[in-house]
N, C-alpha and C positions, 0 to 999 in steps of 0.2 A: 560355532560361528567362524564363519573363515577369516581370514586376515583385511581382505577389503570392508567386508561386514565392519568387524571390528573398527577402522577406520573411519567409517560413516558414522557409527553411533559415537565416537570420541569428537567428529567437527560437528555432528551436529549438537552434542551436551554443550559444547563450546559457544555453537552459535546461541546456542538457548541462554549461558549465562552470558555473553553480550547481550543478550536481548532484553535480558533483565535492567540492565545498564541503558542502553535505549529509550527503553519505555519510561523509565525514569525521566530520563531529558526531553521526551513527548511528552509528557504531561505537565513541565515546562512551559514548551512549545505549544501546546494548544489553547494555552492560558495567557499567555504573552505576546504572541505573534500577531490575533487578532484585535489585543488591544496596542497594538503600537510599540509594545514594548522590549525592550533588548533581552535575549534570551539568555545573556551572560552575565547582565548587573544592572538592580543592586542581587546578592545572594540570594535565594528563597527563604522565604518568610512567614511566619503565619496571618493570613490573614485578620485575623481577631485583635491578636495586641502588638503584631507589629515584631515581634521575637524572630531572630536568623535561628535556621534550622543548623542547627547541628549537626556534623560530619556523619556521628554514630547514630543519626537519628534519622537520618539519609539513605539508610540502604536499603534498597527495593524491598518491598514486601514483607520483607523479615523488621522491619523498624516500624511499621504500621500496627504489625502484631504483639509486639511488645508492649507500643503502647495503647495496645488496646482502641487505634483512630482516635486518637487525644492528643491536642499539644501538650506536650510537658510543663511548658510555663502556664498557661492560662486554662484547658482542659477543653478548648473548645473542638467538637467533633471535625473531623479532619476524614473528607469524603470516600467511604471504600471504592470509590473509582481512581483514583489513586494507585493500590495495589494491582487494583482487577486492569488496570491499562500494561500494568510494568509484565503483569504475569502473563497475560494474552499477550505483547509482545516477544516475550521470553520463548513461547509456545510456537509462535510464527515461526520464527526465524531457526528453532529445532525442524520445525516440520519442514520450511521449504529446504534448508541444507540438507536436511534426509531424501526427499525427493530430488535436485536434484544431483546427489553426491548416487544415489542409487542407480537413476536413469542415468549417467554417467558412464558409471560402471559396465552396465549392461550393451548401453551401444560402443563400447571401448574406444569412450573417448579421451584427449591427451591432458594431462593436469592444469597445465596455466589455464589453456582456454577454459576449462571446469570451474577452475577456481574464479577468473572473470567472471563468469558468467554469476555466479552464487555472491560476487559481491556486487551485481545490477540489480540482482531480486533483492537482494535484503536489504541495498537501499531503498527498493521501490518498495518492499512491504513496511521499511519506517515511514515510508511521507505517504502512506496510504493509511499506515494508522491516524497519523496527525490531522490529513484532509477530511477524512471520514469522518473524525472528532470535530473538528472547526467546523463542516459542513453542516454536523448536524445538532451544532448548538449555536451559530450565526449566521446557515445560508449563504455561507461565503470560501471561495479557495481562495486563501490569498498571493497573490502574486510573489510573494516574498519567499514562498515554498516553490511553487508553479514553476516561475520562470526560471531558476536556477538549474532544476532536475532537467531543462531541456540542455544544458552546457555539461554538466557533469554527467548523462547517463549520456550522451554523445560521446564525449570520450571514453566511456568506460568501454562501450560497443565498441567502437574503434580500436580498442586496447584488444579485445577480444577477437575482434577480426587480424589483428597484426600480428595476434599469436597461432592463431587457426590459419591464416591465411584466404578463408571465406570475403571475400569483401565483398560476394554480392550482398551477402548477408547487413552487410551495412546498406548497400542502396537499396537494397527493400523493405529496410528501418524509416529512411528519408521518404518515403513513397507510400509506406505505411502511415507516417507522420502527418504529410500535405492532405490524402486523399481522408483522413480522419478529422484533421481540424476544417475541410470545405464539409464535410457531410453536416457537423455539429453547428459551421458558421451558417450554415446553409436552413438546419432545423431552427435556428434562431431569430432569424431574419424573416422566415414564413411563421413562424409561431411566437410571435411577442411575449416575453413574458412566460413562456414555457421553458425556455430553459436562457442560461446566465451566461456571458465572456468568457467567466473562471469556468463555467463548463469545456467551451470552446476549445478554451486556453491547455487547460487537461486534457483533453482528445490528444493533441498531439503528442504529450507526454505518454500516453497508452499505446499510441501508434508506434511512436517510434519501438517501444520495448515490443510486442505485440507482434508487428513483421518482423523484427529481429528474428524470431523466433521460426518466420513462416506465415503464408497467406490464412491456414487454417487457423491456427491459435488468433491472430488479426480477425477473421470473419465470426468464432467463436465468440471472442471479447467483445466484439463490438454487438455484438448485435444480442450476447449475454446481458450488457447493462439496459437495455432495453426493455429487456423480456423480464429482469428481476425489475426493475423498477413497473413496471407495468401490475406483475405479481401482486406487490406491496402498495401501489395505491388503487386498486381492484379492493386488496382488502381490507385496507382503512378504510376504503368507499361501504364495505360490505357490514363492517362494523360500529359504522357511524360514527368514525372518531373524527373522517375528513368526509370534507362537502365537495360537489366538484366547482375548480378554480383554486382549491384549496395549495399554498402552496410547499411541496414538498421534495426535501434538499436531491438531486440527483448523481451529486458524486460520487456517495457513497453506494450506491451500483453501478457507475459508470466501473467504479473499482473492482466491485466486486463479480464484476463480468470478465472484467479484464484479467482477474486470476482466474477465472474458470478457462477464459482465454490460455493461458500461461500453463494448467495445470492439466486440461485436459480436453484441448483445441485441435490440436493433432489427431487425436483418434474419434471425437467429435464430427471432425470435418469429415475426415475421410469414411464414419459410417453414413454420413448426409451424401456425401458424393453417391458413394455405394446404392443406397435407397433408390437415388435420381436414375442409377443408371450409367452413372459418369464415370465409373472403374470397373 
């Protein structure tokens, strides 16, 4: 394993036990955000009899299994969704730093910008676990995640273009942004009731990261959440779980377009171009 190797699998273990940390405080935040509540206080609690959770009783995944999913005071089952959130975040956040610390590597690109760019995704992969979660247990993005991610992953871009020197790279973030939230405001306004604001309101949040990146990873994502949501209610239709009218959350593939966007939009696009004719 050569020395970079080695490098990548050391930040990406890293990012994995942040991620563990993360997930933790997502599952917080999916439980509290949508009921109104402050993410900070009062302490976590159990629900049952009211008992603060304990420091040593607190730590991802490994505290779950100890107690066997029980509170220690009262015994009441305490959801394996819990661990399974902390540990698929934990998962994420290794795989995307691996990808792209690797792809990095390969087009010999310069550290800061590397390291920017790897702290835009693994913000956007925590508030895409959290939205994905809210979405699809209330049908709702909330604005309290939404509108924030549009101020913090602006400057973080920005941070990232200041060290690369790229700044178209930012106006085609901005361009990406505008031309994603008309398309969504646009499907909403002719389709009532097909899809929601806090959709709308997300497009631009996908946009901006999305062109960051490139017009392909942008036409990838976009049109990924699409194509996966289309997918999955085909087959709920197919399995009679849903009726048509029926209604079903669409953030959680507008997101998971937009990583297919992110992870493999680039060479996407460009075997689409290819096909057409267009390279």
């Amino acid at each position: 394993m050569s020395a970079l190797q080695q490098i990548a699998v050391g930040v990406a273990s890293l990012a994995g036990a942040f991620g563990l940390l993360i997930g933790s405080f997502l599952n917080v935040v999916v439980y509290r955000v949508p009921a109104g509540l402050s993410v900070v206080n009062p302490p976590s609690a159990c629900p049952e009899c009211g008992h603060a959770i304990r420091g040593f009783d607190n730590v991802p995944v490994l505290s779950w299994l100890v107690l066997r999913g029980q509170c220690r005071d009262c015994g009441a089952r305490i959801s394996a969704r819990y661990p399974l959130v902390e540990a698929a975040t934990a998962a994420l956040f290794a795989v995307v730093a691996s990808i792209v610390l690797t792809r990095a590597a390969g087009a010999g690109a310069t550290l800061v910008p590397t390291i920017g760019m790897l702290v835009v995704l693994l913000y956007l992969m925590g508030i895409t676990v959290a939205l994905a979660l809210i979405d699809l247990d209330t049908h709702r993005l909330p604005d309290k995640i939404v509108l924030p991610a549009y101020v913090i992953l602006g400057v973080l871009l920005a941070g990232v273009s200041a060290a690369s020197g790229d700044w178209w790279a930012l106006g085609r973030a901005a361009i990406g942004m505008v031309v994603l939230v008309a398309v969504y405001f646009g499907l909403a306004v002719a389709v009532p009731g097909g899809m929601g604001m806090g959709d709308v309101k997300l497009a631009g949040v996908l946009g901006l990261v999305l062109a960051y990146l490139g017009w392909g990873p942008l036409a990838v994502g976009a049109f990924g959440g699409f194509a996966l949501g289309a997918i999955f209610a085909i087959g709920l239709l197919a399995a009679r779980r849903a009726k048509r009218g029926s209604g079903i959350p669409f953030g959680p593939w507008m997101l998971a377009g937009a990583w297919l966007g992110i992870l493999c939009g680039g060479p996407l696009w460009d075997a689409y171009l290819g096909l057409i004719g267009l390279t």
